[in-house]
C-alpha positions as CSV (number, residue, x, y, z in Angstrom):
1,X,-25.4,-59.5,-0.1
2,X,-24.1,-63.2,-0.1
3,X,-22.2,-62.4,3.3
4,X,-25.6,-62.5,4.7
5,X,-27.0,-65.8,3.1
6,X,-26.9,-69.2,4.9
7,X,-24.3,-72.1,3.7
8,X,-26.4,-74.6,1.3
9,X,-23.2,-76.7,0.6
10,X,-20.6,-77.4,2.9
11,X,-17.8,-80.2,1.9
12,X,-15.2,-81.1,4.4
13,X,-12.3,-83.0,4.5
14,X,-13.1,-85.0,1.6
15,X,-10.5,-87.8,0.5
16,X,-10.8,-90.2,-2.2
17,X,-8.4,-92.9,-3.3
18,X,-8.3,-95.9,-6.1
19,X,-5.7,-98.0,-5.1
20,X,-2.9,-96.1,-4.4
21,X,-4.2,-93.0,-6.3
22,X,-4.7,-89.8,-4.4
23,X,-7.8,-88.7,-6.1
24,X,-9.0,-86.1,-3.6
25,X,-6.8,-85.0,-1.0
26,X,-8.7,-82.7,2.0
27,X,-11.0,-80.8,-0.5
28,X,-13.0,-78.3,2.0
29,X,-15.3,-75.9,0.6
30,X,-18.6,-73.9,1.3
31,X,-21.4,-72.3,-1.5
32,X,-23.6,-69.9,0.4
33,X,-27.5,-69.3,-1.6
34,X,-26.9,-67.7,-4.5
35,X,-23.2,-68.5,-5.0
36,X,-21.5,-69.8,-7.7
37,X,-19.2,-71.7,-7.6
38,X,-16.6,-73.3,-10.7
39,X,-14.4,-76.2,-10.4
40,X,-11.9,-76.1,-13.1
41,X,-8.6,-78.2,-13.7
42,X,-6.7,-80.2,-16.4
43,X,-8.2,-83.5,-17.1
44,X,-7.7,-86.1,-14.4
45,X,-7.3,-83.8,-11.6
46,X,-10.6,-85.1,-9.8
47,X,-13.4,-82.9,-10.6
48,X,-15.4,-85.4,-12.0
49,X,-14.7,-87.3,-8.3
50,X,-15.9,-84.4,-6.7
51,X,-19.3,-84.1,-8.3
52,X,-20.0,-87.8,-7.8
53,X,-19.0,-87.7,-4.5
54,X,-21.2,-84.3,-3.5
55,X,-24.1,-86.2,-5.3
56,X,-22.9,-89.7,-3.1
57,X,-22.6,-91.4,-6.7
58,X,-19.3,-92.2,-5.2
59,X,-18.4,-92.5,-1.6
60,X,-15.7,-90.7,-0.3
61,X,-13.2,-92.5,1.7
62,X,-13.7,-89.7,4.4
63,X,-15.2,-86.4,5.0
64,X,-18.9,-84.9,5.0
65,X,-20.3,-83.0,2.7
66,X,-23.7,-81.4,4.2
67,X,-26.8,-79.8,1.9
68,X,-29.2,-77.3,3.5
69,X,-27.4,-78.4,7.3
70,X,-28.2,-82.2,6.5
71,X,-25.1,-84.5,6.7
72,X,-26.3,-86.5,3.5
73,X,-22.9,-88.9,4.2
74,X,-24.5,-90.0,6.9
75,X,-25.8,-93.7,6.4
76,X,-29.8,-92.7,7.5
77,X,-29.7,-89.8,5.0
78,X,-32.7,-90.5,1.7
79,X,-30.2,-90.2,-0.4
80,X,-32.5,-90.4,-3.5
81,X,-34.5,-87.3,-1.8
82,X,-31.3,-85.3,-1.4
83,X,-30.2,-86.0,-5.3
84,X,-33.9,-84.5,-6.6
85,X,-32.3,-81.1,-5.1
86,X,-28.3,-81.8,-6.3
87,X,-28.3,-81.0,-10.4
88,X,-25.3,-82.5,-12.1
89,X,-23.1,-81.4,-14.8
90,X,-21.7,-84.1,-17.5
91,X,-18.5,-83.4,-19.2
92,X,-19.3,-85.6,-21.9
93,X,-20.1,-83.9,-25.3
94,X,-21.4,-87.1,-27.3
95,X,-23.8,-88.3,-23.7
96,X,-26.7,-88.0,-25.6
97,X,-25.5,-88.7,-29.8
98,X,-29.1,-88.6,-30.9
99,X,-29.3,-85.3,-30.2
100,X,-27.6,-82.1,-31.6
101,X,-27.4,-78.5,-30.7
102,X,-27.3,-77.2,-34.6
């Protein structure tokens, strides 16, 4: 049962602005092992912001987000070593043109 699995994912807090642009407004959230977990939303809602900021593509303004119990938005986290265990999802059909699923 998932009740029984540890938290691999925890994201508190997190706020994100451009400019005056509320991106991300206190997004909290947890995946336990073997959760799934779907972020879905009309286009410019901020799940792209997310993503990049889960992955520390883009800093969050504030919050933590913490993978396996490390703070990785913690300045003296490896950053590069946390991303070989984050996969990332891009929303762009045409990212790769040269190549072609028919």
């Amino acid at each position: 049962m998932l009740i029984d699995q540890p938290v691999i994912l925890r994201v508190e807090n997190i706020h994100k602005n451009y400019g005056k642009e509320k991106v991300l407004e206190d997004i909290s959230f947890e995946v336990k092992r073997g959760e799934t977990k779907v972020i879905i939303g009309p286009s410019g809602t901020g799940k792209s912001t997310l993503l990049r900021c889960i992955n520390q593509l883009t800093t969050p303004d504030s919050g933590r987000v913490w993978l396996d119990g490390i703070d990785i938005t913690n300045s003296v986290a490896d950053i590069n070593q946390v991303r070989q265990t984050i996969g990332m999802v891009f929303q762009d059909f045409n990212l790769f043109s040269h190549l072609s699923a028919l």
